[in-house]
PATORLUM-441870 format. One line per 2 residues: number of its first residue (from 1); their letters; for each residue x, y, z of C-alpha. Coordinates in steps of 0.02 Angstrom, whole numbers, plus 50000, padded with zeros to 5 digits. Last residue first. Layout:
% PATORLUM-441870
NUM) a) X,Y,Z; ...
END
This chain:
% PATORLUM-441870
303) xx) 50799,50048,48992; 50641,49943,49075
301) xx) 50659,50040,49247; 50650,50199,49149
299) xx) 50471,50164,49074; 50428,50091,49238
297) xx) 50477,50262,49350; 50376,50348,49219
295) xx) 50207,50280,49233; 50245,50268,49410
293) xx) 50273,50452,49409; 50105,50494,49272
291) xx) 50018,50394,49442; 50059,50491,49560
289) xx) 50046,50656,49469; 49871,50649,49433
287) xx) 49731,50591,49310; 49812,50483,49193
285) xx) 49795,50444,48979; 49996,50480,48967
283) xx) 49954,50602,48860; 49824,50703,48937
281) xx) 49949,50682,49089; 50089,50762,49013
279) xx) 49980,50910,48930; 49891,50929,49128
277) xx) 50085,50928,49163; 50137,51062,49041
275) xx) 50035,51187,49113; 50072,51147,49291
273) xx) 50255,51184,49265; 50230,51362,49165
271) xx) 50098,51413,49326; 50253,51342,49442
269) xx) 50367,51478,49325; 50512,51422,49247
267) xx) 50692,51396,49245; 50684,51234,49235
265) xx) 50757,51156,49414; 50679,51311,49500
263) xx) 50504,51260,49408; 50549,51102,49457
261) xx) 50564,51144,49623; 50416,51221,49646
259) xx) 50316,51105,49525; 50364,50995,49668
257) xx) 50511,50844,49646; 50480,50673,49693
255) xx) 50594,50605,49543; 50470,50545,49447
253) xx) 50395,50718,49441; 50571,50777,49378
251) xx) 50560,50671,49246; 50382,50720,49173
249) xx) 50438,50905,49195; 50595,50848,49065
247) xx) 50479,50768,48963; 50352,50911,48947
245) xx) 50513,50996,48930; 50555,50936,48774
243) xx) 50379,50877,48685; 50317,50702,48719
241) xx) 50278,50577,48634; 50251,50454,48775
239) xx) 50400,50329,48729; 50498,50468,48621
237) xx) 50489,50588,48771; 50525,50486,48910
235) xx) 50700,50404,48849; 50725,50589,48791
233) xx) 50714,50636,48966; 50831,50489,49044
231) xx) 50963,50529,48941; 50952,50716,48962
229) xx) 50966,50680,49165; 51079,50557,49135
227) xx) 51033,50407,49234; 51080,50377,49436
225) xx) 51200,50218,49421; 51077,50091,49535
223) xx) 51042,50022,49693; 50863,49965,49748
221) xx) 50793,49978,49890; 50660,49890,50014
219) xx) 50631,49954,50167; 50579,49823,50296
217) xx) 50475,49890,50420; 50264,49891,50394
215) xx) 50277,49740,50337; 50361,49780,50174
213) xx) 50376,49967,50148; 50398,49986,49955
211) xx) 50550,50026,49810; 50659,50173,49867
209) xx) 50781,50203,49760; 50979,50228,49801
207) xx) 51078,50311,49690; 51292,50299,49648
205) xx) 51402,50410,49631; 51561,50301,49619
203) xx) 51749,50336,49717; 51687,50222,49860
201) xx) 51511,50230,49879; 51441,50423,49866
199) xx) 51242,50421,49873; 51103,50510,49794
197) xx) 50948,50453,49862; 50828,50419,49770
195) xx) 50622,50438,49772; 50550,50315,49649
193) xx) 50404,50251,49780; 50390,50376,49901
191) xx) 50512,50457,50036; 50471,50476,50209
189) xx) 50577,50590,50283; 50628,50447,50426
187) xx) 50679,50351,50262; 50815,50488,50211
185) xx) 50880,50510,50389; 50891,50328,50410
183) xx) 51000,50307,50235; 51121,50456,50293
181) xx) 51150,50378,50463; 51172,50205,50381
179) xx) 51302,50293,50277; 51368,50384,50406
177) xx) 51400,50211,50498; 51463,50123,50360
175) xx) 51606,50272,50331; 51645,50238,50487
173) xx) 51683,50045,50507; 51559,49921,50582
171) xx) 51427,49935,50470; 51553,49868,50318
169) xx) 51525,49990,50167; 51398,49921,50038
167) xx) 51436,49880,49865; 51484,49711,49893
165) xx) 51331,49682,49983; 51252,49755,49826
163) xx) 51313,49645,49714; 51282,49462,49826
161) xx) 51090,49528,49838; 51057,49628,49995
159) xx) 50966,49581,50181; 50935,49664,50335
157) xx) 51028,49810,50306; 51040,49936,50451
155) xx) 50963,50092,50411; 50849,50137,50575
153) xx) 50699,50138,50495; 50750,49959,50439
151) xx) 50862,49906,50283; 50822,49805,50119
149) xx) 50914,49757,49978; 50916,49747,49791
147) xx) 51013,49760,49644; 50898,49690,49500
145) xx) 51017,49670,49354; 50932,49512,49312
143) xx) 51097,49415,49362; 51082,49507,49534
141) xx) 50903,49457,49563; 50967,49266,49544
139) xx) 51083,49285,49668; 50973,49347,49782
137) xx) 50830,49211,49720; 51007,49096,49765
135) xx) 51041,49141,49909; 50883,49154,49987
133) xx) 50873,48945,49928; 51014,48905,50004
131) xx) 50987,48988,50205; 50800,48916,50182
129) xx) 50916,48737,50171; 51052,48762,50281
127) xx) 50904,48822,50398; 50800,48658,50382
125) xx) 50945,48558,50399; 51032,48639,50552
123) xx) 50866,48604,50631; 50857,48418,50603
121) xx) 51039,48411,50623; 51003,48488,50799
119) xx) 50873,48357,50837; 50965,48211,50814
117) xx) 51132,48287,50916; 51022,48322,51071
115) xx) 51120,48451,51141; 51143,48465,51333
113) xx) 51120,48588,51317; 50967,48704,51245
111) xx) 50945,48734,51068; 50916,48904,50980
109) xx) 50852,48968,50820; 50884,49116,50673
107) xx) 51012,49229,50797; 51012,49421,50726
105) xx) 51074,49470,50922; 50887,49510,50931
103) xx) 50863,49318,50913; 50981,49291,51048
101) xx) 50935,49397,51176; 50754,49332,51148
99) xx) 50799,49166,51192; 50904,49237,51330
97) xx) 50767,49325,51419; 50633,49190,51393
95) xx) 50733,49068,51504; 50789,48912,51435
93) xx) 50993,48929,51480; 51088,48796,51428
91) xx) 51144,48872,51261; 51181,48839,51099
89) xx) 51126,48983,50985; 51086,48937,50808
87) xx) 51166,49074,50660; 51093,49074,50490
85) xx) 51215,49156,50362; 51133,49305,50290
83) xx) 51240,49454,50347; 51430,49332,50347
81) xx) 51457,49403,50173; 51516,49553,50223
79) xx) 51545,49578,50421; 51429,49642,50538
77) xx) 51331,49484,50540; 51493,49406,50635
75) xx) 51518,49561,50769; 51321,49546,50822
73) xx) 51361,49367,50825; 51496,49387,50964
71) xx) 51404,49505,51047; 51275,49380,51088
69) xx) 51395,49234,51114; 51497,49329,51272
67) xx) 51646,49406,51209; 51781,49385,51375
65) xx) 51722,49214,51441; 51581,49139,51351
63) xx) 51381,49119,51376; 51286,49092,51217
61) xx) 51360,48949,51143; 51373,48992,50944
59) xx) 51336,48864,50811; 51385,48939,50646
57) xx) 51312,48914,50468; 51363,48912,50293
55) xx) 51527,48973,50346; 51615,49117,50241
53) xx) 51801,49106,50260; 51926,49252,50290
51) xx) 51852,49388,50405; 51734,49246,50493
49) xx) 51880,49159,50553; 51956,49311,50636
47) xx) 51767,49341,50719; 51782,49173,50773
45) xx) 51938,49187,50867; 51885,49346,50946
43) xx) 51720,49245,51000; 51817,49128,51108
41) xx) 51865,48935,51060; 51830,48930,50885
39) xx) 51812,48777,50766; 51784,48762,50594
37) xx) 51664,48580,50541; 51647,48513,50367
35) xx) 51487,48402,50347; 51477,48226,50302
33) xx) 51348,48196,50426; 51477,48088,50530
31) xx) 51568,48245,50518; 51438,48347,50618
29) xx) 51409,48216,50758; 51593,48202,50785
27) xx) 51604,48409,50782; 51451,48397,50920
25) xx) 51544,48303,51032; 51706,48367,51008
23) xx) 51645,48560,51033; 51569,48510,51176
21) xx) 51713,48433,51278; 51834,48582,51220
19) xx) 51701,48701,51302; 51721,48883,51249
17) xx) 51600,48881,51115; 51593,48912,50927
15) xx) 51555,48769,50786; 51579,48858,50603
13) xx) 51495,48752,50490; 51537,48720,50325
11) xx) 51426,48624,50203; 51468,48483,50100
9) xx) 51499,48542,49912; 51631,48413,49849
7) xx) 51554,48286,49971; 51395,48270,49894
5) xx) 51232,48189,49973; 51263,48316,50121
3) xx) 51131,48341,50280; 51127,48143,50306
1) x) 50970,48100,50390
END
């Protein structure tokens, strides 16, 4: 049941756990499956690991001196590039409570001690592989110049392609937490599909688009350079043959804006707004403002 056919790429696991006796029984069992083992006595020492090498997957004991497991794994998926890597708990407690402790702490599985060595490869397999192939439909997304990732109501990212989690300030420092502020303020608002939110990352202005509610919780978003305004316009007007500021109404409607605002936006009266949106949807061949948006939203999604 050898978990690596190739040497060159055998995976890296980071073992935690305060118990030296442990640790060197399942590191033997690791290397005998031609895997490459880190080792970390306390939580600090894995979180210093973490900052510096990216482990395919950790084995954490729950219950340590100091950082407890947990906490410990909180602190790891809190740190870029560590947000998708699968993390069992080893722990010889069975109870409900700390089963579900650890798979709030963002824990994928859990084995009890003392470890069965057979059957821990046989669950460090399946999740090295799901773990693989999410990488690579993220990385794959990415290449398409699909930036994607999704957060919770409460705007901590669950996942993101490789570009994005670059992108994204660590949650643990403050500019990550007014960002995920920011983000769950937006969402809480409800925003539709093509709503964005402008957003300041590093020294870029940057937007962030909201794509669907999957599940019933996980947002997902898209991150992109917000368009030119005039850009995006005359993008709409030569597709739909439009006039000017039919266009310009038509992109401001994709944008989640009222005839209000766009009248405000414009210069113009609502009355002056309406009027050139029953000529926008006339064109477009739709009957409301929902769907001459998504109309929209997919003629500047294919730019």
């Amino acid at each position: 049941m050898n978990l690596n056919a190739d040497n060159a790429t055998a995976p890296v696991v980071m073992v935690v756990d305060d118990s030296v006796d442990s640790i060197r029984m399942v590191s033997d069992a690791l290397e005998a499956e031609g895997l490459t083992v880190l080792v970390a006595l306390e939580g600090r020492q894995a979180l210093t690991i973490g900052q510096t090498l990216t482990p395919d997957l950790v084995l954490m004991d729950a219950l340590m001196p100091q950082m407890d497991g947990f906490e410990t794994c909180r602190r790891l998926k809190a740190l870029p590039g560590l947000t998708d890597t699968p993390v069992i708990f080893m722990t010889g407690l069975s109870d409900t409570e700390h089963v579900v402790m650890g798979l709030n702490a963002g824990g994928v599985d859990y084995v009890t001690k003392p470890i069965d060595t057979t059957a821990l490869l046989a669950r460090m397999r399946v999740h090295l592989a799901n773990a693989r192939m999410a990488r690579s439909a993220r990385a794959a997304l990415d290449s398409t110049g699909q930036k994607l990732f999704a957060c919770d109501l409460r705007g901590e990212t669950l996942w993101a392609t490789p570009a994005v989690q670059q992108r994204l300030p660590a949650a643990d420092q403050p500019v990550g937490e007014r960002f995920r502020e920011s983000l769950a303020g937006w969402l809480q608002r409800l925003p539709q599909p093509g709503h964005s939110l402008p957003v300041t990352l590093g020294d870029q202005e940057l937007a962030i688009e909201f794509l669907a509610l999957v599940d019933r919780r996980e947002y997902l978003l898209r991150l992109h350079e917000p368009q030119r305004p005039d850009a995006a316009s005359e993008a709409l007007r030569q597709r739909f043959e439009l006039t000017g500021r039919e266009s310009e109404v038509l992109l401001w409607i994709a944008n989640g804006k009222t005839n209000r605002e766009i009248g405000q936006i414009l210069d113009m009266s609502p009355r002056t707004v309406n009027k050139h949106l029953e000529q926008v949807f006339r064109k477009l061949g739709v009957e409301n403002r929902t769907s001459a948006a998504a109309s929209a939203i997919k003629c500047l999604g294919s730019l």
